[in-house]
N, C-alpha and C positions, 0 to 999 in steps of 0.2 A: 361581735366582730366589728373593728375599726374600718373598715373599707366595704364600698359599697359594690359587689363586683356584677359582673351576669356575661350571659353568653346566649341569647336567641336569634336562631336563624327564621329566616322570613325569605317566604318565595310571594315576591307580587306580582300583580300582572292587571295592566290597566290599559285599554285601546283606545283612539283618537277617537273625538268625537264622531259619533253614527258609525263608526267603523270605516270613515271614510279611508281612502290609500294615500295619506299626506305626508306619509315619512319615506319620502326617496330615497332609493337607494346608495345617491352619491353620496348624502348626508348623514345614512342609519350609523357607522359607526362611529362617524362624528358626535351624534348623539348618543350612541352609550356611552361614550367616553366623556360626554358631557355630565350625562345621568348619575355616572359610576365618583365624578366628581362633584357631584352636589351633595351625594350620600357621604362621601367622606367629608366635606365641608361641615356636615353636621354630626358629623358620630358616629356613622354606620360603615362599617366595611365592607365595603362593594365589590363579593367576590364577583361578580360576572353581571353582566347586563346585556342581553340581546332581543331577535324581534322580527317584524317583519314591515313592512309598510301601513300597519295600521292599528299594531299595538308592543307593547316591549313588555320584556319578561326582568327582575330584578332580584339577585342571590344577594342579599345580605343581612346583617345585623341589625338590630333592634339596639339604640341604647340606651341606656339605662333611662336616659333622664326623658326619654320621648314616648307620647304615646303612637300606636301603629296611624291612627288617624294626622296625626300631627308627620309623622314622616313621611308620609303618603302627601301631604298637601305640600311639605317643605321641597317636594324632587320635583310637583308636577308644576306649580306657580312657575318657578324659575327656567325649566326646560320648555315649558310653552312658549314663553316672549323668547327666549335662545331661538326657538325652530322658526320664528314670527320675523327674525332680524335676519337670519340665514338668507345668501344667496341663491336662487334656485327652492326655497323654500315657501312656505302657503303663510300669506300676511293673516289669515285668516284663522289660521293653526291654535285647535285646543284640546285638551284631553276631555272624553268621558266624565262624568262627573262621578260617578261610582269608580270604583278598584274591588280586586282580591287579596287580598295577603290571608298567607297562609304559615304556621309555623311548623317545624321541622326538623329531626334529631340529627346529631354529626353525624351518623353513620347512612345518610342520606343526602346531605352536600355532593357528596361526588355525581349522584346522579342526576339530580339537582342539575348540577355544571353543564354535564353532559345534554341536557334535555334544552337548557339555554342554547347553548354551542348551535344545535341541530332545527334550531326555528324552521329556516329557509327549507331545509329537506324536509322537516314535519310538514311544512304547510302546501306543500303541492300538491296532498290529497285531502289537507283538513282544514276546516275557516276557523276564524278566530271563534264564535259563536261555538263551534263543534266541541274545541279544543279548552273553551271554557266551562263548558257543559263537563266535559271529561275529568277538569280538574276538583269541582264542584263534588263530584262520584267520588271520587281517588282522596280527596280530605276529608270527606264525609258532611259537608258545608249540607245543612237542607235549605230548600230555595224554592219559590213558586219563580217559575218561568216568565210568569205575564211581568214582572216589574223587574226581569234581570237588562232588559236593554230599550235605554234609551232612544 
């Protein structure tokens, strides 16, 4: 085969440092839409990116020439200092030092999308902790709890 092609979807999900609430709401879709362009800046198509005030969810592509560690550090370096320059934003402002990425077949993007979409309603009864815990189950990731948070 002459061409090098692929096609991996990746659901990530990485919260602010301690899980503090530093992503305002004036600012949250400013930043996915920042997010969602940093991913395309490097190769990844950023179907959707959403969140809440203390961590964002990210639907897209893997590509070819990046490892998931290497795209993971490429979104959060640059969106940091972005949220650190923002008016109304925390000079102080940093991600987590761990992430999730998780990968995922087409026939699961949709809901995927849909699960992004609905942060704000999901999280009125569940913390990010909960909701990581949940996703941890649902990909089958195994984990010791005592080194999941920072």
């Amino acid at each position: 085969m002459a061409q090098s092609l692929s096609m991996v979807l990746l659901h990530i999900v990485f919260s602010t440092h301690n899980r503090q609430k530093t992503i305002p709401k004036h600012l949250r879709s400013k930043l996915h839409a920042y997010l969602a362009g940093v991913c395309r800046a490097i190769g990844a198509e950023a179907f959707r990116v959403g969140g809440t005030d203390d961590h964002v969810h990210i639907a897209c592509t893997l590509p070819r020439t990046l490892t998931m560690a290497k795209l993971v550090e490429e979104v959060k370096k640059p969106s940091s200092s972005w949220m650190k320059q923002q008016e109304g934003g925390t000079a102080n402002f940093s991600w987590q030092s761990g992430y999730g990425i998780f990968s995922l077949g087409q026939s699961k993007l949709s809901a995927l999308l849909r699960y992004v979409d609905n942060q704000e309603e999901h999280h009125r009864s569940n913390s990010f902790k909960e909701e990581l815990l949940v996703l941890l189950e649902k990909y089958g990731v195994s984990y010791d709890e005592k080194y999941l948070w920072d």
